[in-house]
N, C-alpha and C positions, 0 to 999 in steps of 0.2 A: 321327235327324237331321231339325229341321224346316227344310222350305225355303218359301218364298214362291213362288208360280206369278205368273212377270212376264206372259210370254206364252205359249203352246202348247209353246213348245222353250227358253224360257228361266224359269230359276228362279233364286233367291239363299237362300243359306245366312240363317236368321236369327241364327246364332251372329256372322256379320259385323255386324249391325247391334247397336244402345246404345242405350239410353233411362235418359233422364233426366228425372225431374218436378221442379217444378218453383213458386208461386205464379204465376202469373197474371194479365197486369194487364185480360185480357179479361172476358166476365161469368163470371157465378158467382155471383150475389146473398150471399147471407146469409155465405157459407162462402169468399169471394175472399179473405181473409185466414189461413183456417184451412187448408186442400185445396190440395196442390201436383195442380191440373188441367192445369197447361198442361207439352207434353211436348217436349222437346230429343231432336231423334233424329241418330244421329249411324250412318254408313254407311262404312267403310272400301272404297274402291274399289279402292286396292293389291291385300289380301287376300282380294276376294272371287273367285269362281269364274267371273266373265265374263267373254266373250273380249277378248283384247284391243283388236280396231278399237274394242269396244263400249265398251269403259273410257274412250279418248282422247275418242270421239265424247260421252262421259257429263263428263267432265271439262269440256271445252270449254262445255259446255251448260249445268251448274252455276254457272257461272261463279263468282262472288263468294263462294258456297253451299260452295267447295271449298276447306279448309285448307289450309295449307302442306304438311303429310304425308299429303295425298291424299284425307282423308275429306270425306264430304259431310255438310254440316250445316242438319238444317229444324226450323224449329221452328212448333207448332201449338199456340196459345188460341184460338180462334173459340166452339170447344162448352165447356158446362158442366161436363160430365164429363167424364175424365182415359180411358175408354175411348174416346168419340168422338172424342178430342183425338187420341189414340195411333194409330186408325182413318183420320182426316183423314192424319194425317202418313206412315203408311205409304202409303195413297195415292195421294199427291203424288210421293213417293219414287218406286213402283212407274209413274204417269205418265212422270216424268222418264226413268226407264230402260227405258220402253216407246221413246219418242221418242228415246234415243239408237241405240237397237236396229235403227230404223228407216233401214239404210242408204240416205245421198241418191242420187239419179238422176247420172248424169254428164249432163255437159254436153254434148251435140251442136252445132258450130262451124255457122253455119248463113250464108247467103250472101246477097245481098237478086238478086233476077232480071234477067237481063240487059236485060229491059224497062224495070226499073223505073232502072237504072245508068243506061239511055241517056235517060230521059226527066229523070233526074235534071242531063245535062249539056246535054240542050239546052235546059231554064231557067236554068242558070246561062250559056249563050252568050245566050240573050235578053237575060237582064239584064245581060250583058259589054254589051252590041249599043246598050242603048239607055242604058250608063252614057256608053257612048265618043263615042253621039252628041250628048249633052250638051255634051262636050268640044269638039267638033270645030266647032259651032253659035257657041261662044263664041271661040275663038282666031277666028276671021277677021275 
């Protein structure tokens, strides 16, 4: 069974992932008409063996990248060859499921200081103070 090493403690089946070649409309000189170089790689996230926060967190991330039936889908023509091409696109893949891997921080609710509240309301009394006396200058 080969797996892919994502990070130290996380790996993926490669039987989960598909490739598909493919012609190219990136370079390739002489042979961009003849050499299916550029690769469609396609990633079953349902099926594979991660856990699941990491799947939703993967999903989410993917965005647009992620079919109706849950696979992710990248495709790579940049290099010439259909090895670099395949190389590139796994990856990006391997990227992506790095960073979904990456549980975020929670949020700590955080307060601004009693100092900073009080000084905050006696410029808004100033500017009450000298809107009113505005007022007060014109009525008499």
């Amino acid at each position: 069974m080969a797996t892919i090493q994502i990070t130290p403690a996380l790996a993926i089946d490669e039987r989960d992932i598909s490739e598909h070649f493919v012609h190219g409309s990136g370079p390739g000189g002489e042979n961009v008409n003849k050499v299916a170089t550029s690769v469609e790689l396609r990633f079953d996230v349902g099926s594979s063996s991660l856990p699941d926060d990491v799947k939703e967190r993967l999903i989410k991330l993917a965005g647009h990248r992620v079919s109706k039936d849950g696979a992710i889908h990248i495709d790579s023509h940049e290099h010439r060859t259909q090895g670099l091409n395949r190389e590139a696109a796994l990856e990006r893949l391997a990227a992506l499921i790095r960073t979904a891997a990456t549980r975020p921080r929670r949020r700590r609710k955080t307060r601004p200081p009693a100092v900073a509240r009080e000084k905050r309301i006696q410029s808004k009394k100033r500017r009450a103070d000298l809107k009113a006396s505005r007022r007060r200058g014109r009525d008499e």
